[in-house]
N, C-alpha and C positions, 0 to 999 in steps of 0.2 A: 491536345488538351491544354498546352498552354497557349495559345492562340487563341483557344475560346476562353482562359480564363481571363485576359489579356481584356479580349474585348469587349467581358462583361465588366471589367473594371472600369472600361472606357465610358462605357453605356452609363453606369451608376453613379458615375466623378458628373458626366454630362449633368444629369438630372438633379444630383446637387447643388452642381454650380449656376443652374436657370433658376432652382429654387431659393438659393441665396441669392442671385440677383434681382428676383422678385422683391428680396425683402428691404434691396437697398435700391435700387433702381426704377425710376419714373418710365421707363422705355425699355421692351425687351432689345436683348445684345441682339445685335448684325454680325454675321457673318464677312469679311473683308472682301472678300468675291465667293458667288456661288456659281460653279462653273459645270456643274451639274445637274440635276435632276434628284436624284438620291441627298446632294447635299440642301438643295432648297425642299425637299419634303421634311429633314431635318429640322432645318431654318425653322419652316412651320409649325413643326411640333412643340419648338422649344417657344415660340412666342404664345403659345395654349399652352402650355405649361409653366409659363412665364407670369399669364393673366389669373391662371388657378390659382396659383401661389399667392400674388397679389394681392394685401393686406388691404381692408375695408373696400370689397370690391366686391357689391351685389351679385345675386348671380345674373340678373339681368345684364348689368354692367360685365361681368364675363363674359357670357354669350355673345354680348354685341362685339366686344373685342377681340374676340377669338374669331369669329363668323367668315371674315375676310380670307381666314389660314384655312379654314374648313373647306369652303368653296375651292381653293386654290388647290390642294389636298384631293378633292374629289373631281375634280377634272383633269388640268394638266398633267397634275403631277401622280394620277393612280398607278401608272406600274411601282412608281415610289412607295407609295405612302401607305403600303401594308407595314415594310420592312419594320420602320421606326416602331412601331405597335407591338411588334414580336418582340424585338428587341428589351421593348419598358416591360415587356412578359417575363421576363427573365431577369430585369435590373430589380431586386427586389430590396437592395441599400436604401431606397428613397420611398417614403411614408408621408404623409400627413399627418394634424395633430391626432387626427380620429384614426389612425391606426392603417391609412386606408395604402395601397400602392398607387403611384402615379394611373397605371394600367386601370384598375379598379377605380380612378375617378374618372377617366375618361368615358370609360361605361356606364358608370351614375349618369355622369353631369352630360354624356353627349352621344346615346346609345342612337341617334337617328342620322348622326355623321360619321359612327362610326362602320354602321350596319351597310351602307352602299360600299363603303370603303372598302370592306370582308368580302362582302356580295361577289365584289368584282375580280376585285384580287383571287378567290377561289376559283370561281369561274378561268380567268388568264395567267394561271399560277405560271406556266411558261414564260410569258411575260415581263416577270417581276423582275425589279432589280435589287442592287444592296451595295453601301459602300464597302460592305464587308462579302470580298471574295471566295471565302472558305465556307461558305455560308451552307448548312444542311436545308436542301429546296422540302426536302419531304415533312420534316420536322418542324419547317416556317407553316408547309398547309396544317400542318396536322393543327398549329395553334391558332391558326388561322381559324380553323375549324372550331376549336374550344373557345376562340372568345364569341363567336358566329353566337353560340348555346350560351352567353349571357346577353347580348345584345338582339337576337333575332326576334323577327315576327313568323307569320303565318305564311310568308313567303318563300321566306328563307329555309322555312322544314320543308317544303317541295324543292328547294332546291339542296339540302343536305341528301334528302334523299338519293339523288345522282348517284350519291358514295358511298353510300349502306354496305353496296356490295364489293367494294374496293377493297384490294387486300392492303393498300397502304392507308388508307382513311378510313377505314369500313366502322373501325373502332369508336375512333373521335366520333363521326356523322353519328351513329347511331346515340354515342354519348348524349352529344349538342342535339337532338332530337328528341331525345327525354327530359334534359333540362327544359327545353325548350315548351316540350307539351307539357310537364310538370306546374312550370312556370302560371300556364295559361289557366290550368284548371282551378 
């Protein structure tokens, strides 16, 4: 328990401190070496989360600036790039002025970067990595799966389906399935 409470400290200090650098900084922070995988999907997140923050900054002008960490995100780095997302799930210290969580703007603002990103990671939950060792694998898909149910299409309910019947996801899928067909109708 204090290991997780440890980390979520770690996760929320993170997302303050890119969002206070947004508000002083022309350039998001670097990393001094990313020697990793895990830490350059980091890296990533925090230069999107860097551009969010980023004062008179269209969202055209977002998107372009972000675009690059997206792409990077959803290819090399996808066993990566679930983690950080679970993570901003839980960091819930860090809002915007509209009340929103870091998590919840990434879903507004980028629900078509985010949705291959889930897609895949659910599909190669094996796969996935985390700079955080102690990390509960079933509890990341489980949210994996709840954010699936604000971000999915019509694709993605064929593929919750797989888990309907899962005794460890059966829950979430079916949840993120009703969101999801609620959503549509």
């Amino acid at each position: 328990m204090i290991k997780q409470t440890k980390t979520l400290c770690l996760q929320s200090l993170y997302l303050l401190a890119v969002q206070g650098c947004a508000l002083h900084m022309e350039e998001a922070p670097q990393l001094d070496t990313c020697q990793t995988d895990d830490e350059a999907a980091w890296q990533c997140y925090g230069a999107i989360i860097f551009w969010l923050f980023g004062p008179g900054l269209s969202d055209e002008e977002t998107t372009a600036r972000c675009a690059s960490h997206w792409r990077r995100l959803a290819s090399p780095l996808l066993p990566a790039a679930a983690d950080p997302l679970f993570h901003f799930y839980w960091s819930s210290n860090s809002y915007d002025q509209e009340g929103r969580s870091v998590i919840a703007r990434f879903i507004v603002g980028f629900p078509d970067e985010v949705r291959p990103i889930l897609e895949w990671s659910i599909r190669h939950r094996a796969a996935l990595t985390s700079v955080f060792p102690s990390l509960d694998q079933e509890d990341r898909a489980r949210k994996i799966i709840d954010m699936l149910g604000a971000v999915g299409n019509t694709e993605t309910i064929e593929l919750l389906h797989a888990f309907a019947d899962d005794q460890a996801f059966g829950r979430s899928a079916i949840d993120a399935i009703k969101q999801l067909t609620e959503h549509r109708t």
